[in-house]
N, C-alpha and C positions, 0 to 999 in steps of 0.2 A: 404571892406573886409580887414581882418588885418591874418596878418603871424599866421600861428596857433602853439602851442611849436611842437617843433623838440625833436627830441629822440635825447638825447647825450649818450653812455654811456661810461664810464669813466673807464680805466683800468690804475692802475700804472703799245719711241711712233715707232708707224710703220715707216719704210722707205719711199720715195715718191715712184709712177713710173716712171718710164723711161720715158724721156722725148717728147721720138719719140714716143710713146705709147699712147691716151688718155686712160683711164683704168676711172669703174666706181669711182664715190667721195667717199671716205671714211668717215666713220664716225668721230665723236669729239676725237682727240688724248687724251689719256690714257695710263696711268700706271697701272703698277699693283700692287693694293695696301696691304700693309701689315694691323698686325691685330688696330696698333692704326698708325696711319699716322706720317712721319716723315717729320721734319721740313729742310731746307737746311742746318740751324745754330746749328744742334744738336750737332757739336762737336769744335764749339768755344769757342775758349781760350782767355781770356784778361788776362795782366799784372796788377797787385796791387803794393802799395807801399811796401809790403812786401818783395819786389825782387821777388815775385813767377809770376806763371801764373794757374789760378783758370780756371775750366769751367764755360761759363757767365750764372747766372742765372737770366734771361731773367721775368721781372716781371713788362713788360711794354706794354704787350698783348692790353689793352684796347687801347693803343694810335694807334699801330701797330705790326703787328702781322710777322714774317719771315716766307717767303713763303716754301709751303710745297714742298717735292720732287716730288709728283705726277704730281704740277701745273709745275714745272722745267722740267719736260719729255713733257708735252702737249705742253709748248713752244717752248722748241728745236726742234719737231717735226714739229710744226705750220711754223717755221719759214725755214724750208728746203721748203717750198710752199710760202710762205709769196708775198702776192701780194694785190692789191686794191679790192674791195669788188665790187658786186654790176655790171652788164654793159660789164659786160669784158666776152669775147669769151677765151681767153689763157686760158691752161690747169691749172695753177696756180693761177689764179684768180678764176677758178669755185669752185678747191677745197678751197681757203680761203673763197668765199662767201658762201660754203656750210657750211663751221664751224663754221661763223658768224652765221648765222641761228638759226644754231643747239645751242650755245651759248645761244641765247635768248630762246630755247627751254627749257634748262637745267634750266635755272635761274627762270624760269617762273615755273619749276615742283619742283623745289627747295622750291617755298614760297606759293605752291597750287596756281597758279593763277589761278583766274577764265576763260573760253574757249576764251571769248570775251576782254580778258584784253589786254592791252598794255604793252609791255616791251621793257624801251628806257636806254639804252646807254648813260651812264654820266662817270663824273669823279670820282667822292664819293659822300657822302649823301649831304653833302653841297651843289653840284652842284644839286643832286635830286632834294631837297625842295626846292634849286632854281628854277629851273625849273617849278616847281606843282604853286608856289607862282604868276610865271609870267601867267598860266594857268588859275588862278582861274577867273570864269565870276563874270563880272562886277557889284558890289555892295555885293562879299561875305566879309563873315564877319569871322574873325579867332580868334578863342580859344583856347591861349596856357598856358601852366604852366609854372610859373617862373624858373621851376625846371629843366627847360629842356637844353640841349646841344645848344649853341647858333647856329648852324648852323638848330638846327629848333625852335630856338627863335626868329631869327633875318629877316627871307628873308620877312617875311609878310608886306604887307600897313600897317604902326605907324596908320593911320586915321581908319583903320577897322579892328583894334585887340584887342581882348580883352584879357589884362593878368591876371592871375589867379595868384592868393601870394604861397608860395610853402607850402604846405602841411603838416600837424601833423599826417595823416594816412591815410589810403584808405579810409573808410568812410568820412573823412572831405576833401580829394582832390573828391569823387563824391558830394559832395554838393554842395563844391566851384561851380564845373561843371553845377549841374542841374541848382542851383539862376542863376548864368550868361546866358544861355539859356534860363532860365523861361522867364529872363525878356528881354533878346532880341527880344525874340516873340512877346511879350507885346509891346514895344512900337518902332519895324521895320521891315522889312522883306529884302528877297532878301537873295540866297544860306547862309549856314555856313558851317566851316570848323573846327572840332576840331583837335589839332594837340595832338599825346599823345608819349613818348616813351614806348620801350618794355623791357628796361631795362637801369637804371640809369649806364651813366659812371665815374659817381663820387660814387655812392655807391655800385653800382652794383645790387640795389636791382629794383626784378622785379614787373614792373606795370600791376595790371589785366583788362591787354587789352578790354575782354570782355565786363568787368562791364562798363566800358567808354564808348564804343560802343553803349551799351544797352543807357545809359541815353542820348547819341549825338541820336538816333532814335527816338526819343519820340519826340524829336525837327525839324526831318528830316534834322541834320547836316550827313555832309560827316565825315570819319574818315581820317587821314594820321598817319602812322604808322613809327616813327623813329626807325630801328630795325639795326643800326649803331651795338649796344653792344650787341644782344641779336642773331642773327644768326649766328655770330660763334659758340652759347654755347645749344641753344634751337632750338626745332622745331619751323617752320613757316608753319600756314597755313593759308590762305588767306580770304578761305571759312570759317572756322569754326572760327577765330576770328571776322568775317563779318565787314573787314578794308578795305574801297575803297582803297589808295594808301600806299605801303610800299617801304623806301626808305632803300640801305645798302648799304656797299661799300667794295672792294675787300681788300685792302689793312688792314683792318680787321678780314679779314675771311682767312690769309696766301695766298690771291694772291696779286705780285707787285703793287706799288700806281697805279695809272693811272685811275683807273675800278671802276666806281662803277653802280649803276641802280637805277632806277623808273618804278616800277610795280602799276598799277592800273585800273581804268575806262577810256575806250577812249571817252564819249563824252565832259569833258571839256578840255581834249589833242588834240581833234580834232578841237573842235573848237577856243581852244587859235589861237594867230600868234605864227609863227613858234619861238622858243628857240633859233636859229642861221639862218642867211639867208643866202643862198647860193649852193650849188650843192649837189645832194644828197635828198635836202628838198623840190623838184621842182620837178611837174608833165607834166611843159609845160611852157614856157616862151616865148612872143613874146612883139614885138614894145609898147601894149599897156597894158598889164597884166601880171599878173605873179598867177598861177595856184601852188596852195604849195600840195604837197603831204598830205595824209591821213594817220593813224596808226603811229606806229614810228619811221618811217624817215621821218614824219613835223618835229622832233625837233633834227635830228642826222646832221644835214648839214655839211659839209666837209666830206672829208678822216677820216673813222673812227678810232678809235682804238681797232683795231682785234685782235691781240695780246695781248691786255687787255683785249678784252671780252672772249675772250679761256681762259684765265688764271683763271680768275674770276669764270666761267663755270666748269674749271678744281677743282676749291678748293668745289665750290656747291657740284658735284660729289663725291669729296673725303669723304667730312664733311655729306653728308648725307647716306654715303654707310657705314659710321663707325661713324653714332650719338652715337651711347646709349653707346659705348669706348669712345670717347669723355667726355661726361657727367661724364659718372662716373671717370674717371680720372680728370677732375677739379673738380669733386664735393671734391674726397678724399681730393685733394691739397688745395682747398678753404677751409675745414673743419680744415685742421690741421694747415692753416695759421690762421685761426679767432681766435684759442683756443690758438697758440702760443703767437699770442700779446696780446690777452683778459690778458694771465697769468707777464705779464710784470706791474711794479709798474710806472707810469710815463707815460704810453702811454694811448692814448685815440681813441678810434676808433669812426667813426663818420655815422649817421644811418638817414635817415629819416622817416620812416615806422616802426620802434624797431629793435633790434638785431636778433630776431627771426625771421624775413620776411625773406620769400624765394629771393635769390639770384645767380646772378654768379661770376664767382671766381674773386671779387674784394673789397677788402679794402680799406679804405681811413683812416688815422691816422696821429697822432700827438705826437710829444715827448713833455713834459714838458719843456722849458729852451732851447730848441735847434730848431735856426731855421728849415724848413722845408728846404730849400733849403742845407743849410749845413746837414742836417740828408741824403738827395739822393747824395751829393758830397761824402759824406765818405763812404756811403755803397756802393759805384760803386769804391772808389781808394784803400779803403781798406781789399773790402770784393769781387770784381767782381761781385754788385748784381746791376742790375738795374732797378730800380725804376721809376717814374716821382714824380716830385711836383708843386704846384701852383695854381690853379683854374680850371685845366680842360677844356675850354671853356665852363664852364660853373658857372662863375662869383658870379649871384643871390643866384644859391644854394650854393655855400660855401660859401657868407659871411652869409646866412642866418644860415647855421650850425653853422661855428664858430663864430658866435655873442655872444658877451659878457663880463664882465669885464676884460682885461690882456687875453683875448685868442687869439691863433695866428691869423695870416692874412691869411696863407696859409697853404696846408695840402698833403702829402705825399699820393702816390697813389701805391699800388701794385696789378697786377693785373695777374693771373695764362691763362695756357694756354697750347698747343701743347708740348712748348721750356721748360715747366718747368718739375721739380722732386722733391720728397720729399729730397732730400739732398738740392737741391737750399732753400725750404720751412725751412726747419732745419739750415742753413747757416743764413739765412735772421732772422730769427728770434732773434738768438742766437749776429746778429749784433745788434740789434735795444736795445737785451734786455742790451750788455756793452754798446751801446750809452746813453741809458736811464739812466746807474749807472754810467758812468765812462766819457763822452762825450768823442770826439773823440781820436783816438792816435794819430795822427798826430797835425801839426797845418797848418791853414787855414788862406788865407787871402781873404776878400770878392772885387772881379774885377767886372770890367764891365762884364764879362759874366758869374757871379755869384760868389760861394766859389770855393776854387783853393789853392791846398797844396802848402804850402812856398816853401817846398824841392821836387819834382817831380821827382823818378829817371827813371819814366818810357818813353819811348818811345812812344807818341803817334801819332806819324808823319807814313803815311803807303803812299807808292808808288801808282799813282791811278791807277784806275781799268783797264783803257785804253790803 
């Protein structure tokens, strides 16, 4: 199989009770939420070289997201209770193991889970598809596209995966798909596993889940579903995209890092060995055996993180009580960022599926003549926008995009969200299009920890948090 051509296109909460009291558990703490959800960071201010201080426009969504104020009320509340999960008779323990529950309740109605499904308690999707990868019964076989995020590139056996070259369009990434299945059927057997995402975080453009599905059935492969970039911006349903396992993570979706989940089928979670061994994942332990738990505490072992999974639960909540405000707020913002750089002589934005595929509000571009890393150093010292650049973690597809005579190595990433506004959108733009004419104002010198203005008058030393 060979690379097929890429699309380039080319533009120049409640109080507790009283503690002498037991009163009944309360439900999952909650705010109350306004008509489009507010972020903690809606009114931060950074310094630029200008001497000013700008409000930050926050255009780094895809990487991480700043948690919203609903999930900051469901915390502060959780944590006036905060206690071990699980076992515990105190009045504070029953109400934490009741939110933990509840927790994987939310998340679970969040992504349609099926009745019988599992939902386990990770760190982020990395740890997910770790997890499902360490799961899978003995002699599956994994199908992934090059194109994907390496944390569901990478967790699979090198000896029984099969990679797929990244794709010229949906028709030619379902073909890749069926010849590789055709002929695994043909000459072995023993489970498969297609691994697919729900939306690229390098381009943001969205993958029809469905159709993937449809041709993994014909083969009787399982689906896993990377939904890292596409659950903060799209509905999930479980059922109707007919995907065994979907993996996301909180620190995406505006809850703190820590939190993320694995939703799917419990019979090859049940009968993997346990993800962690130790208390918690254990139904019974004596001198001679060790009895592991069933459902999802075989893979939650230790002290979990509750507080991460409320939070996580809390943004579910949020983001599904106020989808279609969401949407159409990054759609407007995604709309008027493509057309602002589209209209720039010098920049190049970068596609794999064509310009016109549906997507979320994420860009990926290039300046002519300016590194990529000096293009996000100056829009953040001199503009307050911040960006990311580089590969993504996801290596294969950007060198496959920008492959080619004199084009860069790396690529600038902006991606909308909660934190942004059409002033950030109109700021950003307006920076890229004097970088592209005028390259920077300032001057730069390239360090070990990247570009780095000669003269810095800003202060970026802050007293820590503690």
């Amino acid at each position: 199989m060979s690379i097929a051509t890429i699309s380039r296109t080319h533009h120049r909460a409640p109080a507790p009770a009283p503690r002498d009291h037991l009163r009944p558990v309360p439900a999952l703490p909650h705010a109350v939420l306004a008509p489009l959800p507010r972020t903690v960071a809606a009114d931060l201010g950074v310094p630029t070289l200008h001497r000013t201080v700008v409000d930050y426009a926050n255009f780094d969504h895809a990487a991480s997201t700043p948690a919203l104020e609903s999930v900051q009320a469901a915390v502060d509340a959780a944590l006036r209770t905060y206690s071990s999960v699980h076992r515990g008779n105190g009045y504070a323990s029953k109400v934490t193991s009741a939110w933990y529950e509840q927790a994987r309740e939310q998340v679970a109605s969040f992504v349609g889970a099926r009745e019988e499904d599992l939902v386990v308690f990770t760190r982020n999707t990395t740890d997910s598809l770790n997890l499902l990868a360490r799961a899978l019964p003995r002699r599956t076989t994994t199908f992934v596209f090059e194109s994907e995020h390496h944390a569901a590139l990478l967790p699979w056996d090198e000896r029984r995966t099969v990679r797929l070259p990244v794709p010229g369009s949906v028709e030619d990434a379902l073909v890749l798909l069926e010849e590789a299945l055709a002929e695994h059927a043909r000459t072995s057997d023993g489970p498969r596993l297609v691994v697919v995402t729900g939306a690229s975080n390098v381009t943001g453009e969205l993958w029809p889940v469905e159709r993937f599905t449809e041709v993994a059935r014909r083969y009787a492969a399982r689906v896993a579903l990377d939904a890292a970039q596409l659950a903060p911006h799209r509905r999930i349903d479980v059922g109707a995209l007919d995907v065994d396992y979907v993996a996301f993570s909180g620190h995406k979706l505006y809850a703190p890092f820590g939190a993320g989940v694995l939703v799917g089928r419990a019979d090859w979670l049940d009968a993997a060995a346990p993800y962690l061994r130790g208390g918690g994942a254990t139904a019974r332990v004596s001198e001679r055996e060790v009895q592991w738990s069933q459902g999802s505490a075989r893979h939650e072992a230790g002290s979990p993180n509750v507080i991460g999974a409320i939070a996580l639960a809390a943004a579910c909540a949020t983001v599904e009580a106020h989808r279609d405000a969401i949407e159409a707020h990054e759609s407007a913002l995604a709309q008027r960022l493509q057309a602002g750089l589209a209209a720039i002589e010098g920049v190049s934005t970068w596609s794999v599926f064509g310009e016109g595929h549906d997507r979320v509000g994420v860009v990926t571009f290039t300046v002519d003549g300016v590194d990529s890393s000096l293009v996000s150093a100056s829009l953040s010292a001199e503009h307050g926008v911040g960006v990311r650049d580089g590969k993504f973690c996801a290596h294969l597809l950007v060198d496959a995009l920008l492959d080619g005579p004199g084009a860069p190595a790396t690529a600038v990433r902006a991606s909308v969200g909660l934190a942004s506004t059409v002033e950030h959108v109109d700021r950003l733009v307006s920076a890229v299009s004097r970088l592209a004419e005028h390259g920077p104002a300032f001057d730069y010198e390239l360090t070990d920890a990247g570009w780095e203005p000669v003269d810095d008058p800003r202060d970026l030393s802050l007293p820590r948090p503690w």
